[in-house]
Every structure is written in C-alpha cells, then in structure tokens.
GUZA-137417 format. One record per residue (C-alpha): z, y, x. Coordinates in nm, 3 decimals, m for minus. Example, Ala and Ser with C-alpha at 12.3 -4.5 7.8 and 13.67 -1.06 7.14 Angstrom:
// residues 2
{{0.780; m0.450; 1.230}}
{{0.714; m0.106; 1.367}}
This chain:
// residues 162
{{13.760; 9.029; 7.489}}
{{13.987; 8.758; 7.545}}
{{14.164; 8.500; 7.355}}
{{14.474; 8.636; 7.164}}
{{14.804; 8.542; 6.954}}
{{14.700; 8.567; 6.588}}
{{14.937; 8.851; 6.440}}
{{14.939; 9.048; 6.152}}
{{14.671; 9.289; 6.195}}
{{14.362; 9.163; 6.047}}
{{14.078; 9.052; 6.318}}
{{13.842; 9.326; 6.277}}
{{14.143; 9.600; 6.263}}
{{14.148; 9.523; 6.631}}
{{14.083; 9.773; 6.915}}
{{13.911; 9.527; 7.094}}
{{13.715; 9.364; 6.759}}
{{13.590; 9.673; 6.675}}
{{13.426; 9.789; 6.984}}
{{13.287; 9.416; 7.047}}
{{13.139; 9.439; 6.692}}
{{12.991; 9.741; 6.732}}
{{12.865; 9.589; 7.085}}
{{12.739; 9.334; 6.872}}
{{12.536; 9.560; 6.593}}
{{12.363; 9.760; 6.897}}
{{12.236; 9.498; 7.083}}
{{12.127; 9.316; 6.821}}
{{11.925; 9.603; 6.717}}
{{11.848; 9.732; 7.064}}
{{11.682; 9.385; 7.106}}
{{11.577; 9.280; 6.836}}
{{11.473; 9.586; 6.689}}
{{11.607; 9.540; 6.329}}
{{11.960; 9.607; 6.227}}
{{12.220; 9.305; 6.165}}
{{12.327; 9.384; 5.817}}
{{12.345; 9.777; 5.680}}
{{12.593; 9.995; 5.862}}
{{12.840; 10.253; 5.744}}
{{12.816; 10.434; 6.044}}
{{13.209; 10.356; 6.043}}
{{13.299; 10.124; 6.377}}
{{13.641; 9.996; 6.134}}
{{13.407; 9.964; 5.830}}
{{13.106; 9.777; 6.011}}
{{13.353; 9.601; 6.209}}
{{13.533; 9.450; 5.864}}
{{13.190; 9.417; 5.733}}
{{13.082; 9.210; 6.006}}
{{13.353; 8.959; 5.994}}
{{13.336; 8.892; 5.653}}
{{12.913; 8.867; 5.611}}
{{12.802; 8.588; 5.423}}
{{12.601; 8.463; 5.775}}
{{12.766; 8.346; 6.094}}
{{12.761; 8.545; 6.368}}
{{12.975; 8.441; 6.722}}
{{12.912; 8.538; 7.099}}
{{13.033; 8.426; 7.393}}
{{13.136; 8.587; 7.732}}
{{12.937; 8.602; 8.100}}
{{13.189; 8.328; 8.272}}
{{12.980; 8.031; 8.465}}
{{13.144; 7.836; 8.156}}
{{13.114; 8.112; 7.913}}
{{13.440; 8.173; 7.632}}
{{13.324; 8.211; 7.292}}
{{13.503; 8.581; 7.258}}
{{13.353; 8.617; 6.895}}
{{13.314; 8.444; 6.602}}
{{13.290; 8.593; 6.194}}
{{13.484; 8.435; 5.902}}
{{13.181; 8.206; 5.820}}
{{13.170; 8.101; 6.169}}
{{13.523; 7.994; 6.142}}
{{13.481; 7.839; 5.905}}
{{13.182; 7.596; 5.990}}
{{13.400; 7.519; 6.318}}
{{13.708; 7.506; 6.129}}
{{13.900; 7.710; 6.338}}
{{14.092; 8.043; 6.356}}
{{13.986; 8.319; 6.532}}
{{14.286; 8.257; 6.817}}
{{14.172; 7.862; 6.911}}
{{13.754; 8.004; 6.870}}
{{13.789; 8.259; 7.170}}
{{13.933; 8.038; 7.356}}
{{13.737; 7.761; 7.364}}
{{13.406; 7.709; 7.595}}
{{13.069; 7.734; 7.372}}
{{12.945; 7.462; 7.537}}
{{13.156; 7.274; 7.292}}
{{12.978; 7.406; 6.991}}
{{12.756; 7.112; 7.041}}
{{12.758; 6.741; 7.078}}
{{12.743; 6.617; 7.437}}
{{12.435; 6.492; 7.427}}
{{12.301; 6.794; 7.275}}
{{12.458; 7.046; 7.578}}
{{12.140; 7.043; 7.783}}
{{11.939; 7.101; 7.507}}
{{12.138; 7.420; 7.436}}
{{12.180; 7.530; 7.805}}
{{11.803; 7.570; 7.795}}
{{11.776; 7.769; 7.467}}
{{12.061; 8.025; 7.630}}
{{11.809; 8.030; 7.950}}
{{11.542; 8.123; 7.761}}
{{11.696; 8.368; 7.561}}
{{11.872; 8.538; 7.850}}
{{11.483; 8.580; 8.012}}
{{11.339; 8.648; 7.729}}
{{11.587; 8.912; 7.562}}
{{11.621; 8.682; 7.270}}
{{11.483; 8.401; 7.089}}
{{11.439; 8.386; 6.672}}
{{11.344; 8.010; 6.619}}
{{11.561; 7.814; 6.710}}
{{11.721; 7.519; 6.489}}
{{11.987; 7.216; 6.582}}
{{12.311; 6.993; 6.528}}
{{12.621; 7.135; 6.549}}
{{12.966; 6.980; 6.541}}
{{13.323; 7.080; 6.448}}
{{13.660; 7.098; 6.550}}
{{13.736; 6.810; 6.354}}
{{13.375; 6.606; 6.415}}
{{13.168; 6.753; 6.136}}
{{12.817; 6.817; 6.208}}
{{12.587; 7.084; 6.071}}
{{12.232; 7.171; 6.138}}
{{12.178; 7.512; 6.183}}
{{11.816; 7.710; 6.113}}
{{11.669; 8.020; 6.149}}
{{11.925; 8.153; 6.501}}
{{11.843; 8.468; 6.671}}
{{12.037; 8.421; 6.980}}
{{12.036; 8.742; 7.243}}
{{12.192; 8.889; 7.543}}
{{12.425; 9.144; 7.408}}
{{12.413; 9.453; 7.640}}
{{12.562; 9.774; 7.659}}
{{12.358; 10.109; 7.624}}
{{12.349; 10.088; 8.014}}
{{12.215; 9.792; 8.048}}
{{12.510; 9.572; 8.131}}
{{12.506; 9.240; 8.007}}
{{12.825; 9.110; 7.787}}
{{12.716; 8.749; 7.759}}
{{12.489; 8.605; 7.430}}
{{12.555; 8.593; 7.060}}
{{12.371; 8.394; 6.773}}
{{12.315; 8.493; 6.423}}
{{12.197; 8.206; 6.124}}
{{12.243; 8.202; 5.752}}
{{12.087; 7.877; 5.720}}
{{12.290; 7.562; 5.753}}
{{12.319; 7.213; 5.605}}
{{12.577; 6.961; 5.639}}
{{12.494; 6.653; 5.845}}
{{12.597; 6.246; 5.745}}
C-alpha cells in the first residue's frame, strides 16, 4: 500500500485498506494464534472495525527504510497525524533518535522470532509528544503463502510522558 491523497472515501472503504486489513487480521492470528478483535467475516466490516478499535494498531512495509503503510484512528491519533502524512513517513521516526537502535533490535527479533508480546517504550509525536507504550505484540505480517509484507504492532496500553 502506498501513501495516498486523502479524498472522500473513508480509509477503510478503500480497495487497498481493506485487503491490507484483512492481511493484518490473518497474520496476526496465523502468528499469534488468537484473533485481533472479533470478526464479521465481512473484509468492509472488519476493515471499518479495525480502524476505528479502541487499541492502536499500524504496520509498516519491507523497504530497507520501511514506510509505515498502516496506521488505525487511535494510532493517528497518538502521532497526531492523518492517515495521508502516516504512510508516508519512515517508522523509524516513531521513536526518538536515541531510542532507534533500541527499536531496530525489537523488529530483529520479532522478524526471527515470528513475533514478540512484551515489549514496552517511549514514543514521540509529530508535534514532540512522547508516550510510553505497554503490552505491543509486534509480528511479521505474511500472506497465506508465506510472503512477508513487512511488521505491524498492536498496544492498548499507553501513558503520556513529561
């Protein structure tokens, strides 16, 4: 999925939303072997569903400096960001400089392991707000083949930072 003018259509009516989402939901289950929230069984439904769940959910792509290509309304909202300025901007920037390394490791892992359900750190905003964040499942997001799509991270657990 790539970056893309914000129009009228909402996110998850998208082509491209909705077959990332559902992406999303199977991997997620596929390696962690729960399911993400309850599905309809709809991809439109679970794909509305998705973006608007009370946790954040956002994935990025397989580049050497990997896109974020996802991100949920609560996502957006801890980023302060629309979905447009999100997919386009590296995930590496999701976190403080000094903080990168720390988070290049943690995707590492994850990507040998499958995925990783402990993790907790600092986060920081578009406009310089940090967050901790607790409780992320991070995980290669693959396709029933096998193909690997990049990484996404699920947390409902965060706390503002002074």
């Amino acid at each position: 999925m790539s970056a893309m003018r914000e129009h009228k259509t909402p996110v998850w009516e998208r082509a491209e939303v909705i077959a990332h989402s559902q992406l999303l939901l199977g991997s997620f289950r596929a390696r962690v072997g729960r399911d993400l929230m309850d599905c309809s069984g709809h991809p439109q439904g679970d794909a509305k569903a998705l973006y608007e769940a009370p946790f954040a959910l956002l994935s990025h792509g397989t580049q050497d400096d990997p896109i974020l290509n996802y991100g949920n309304e609560t996502a957006l909202r801890l980023w302060e960001m629309d979905f447009t300025a999100f997919t386009a901007m590296p995930s590496r920037l999701t976190a403080q400089p000094m903080l990168r390394e720390e988070r290049q490791r943690l995707l590492e892992t994850a990507a040998r392991k499958g995925y990783i359900d402990d993790y907790a750190g600092i986060r920081i905003s578009r406009t310089g707000k940090l967050f901790r964040i607790e409780n992320v499942i991070l995980w290669t997001i693959t396709d029933k083949v096998g193909v690997s799509h990049g990484q996404a991270a699920f947390f409902d657990r965060w706390t503002p930072q002074e």
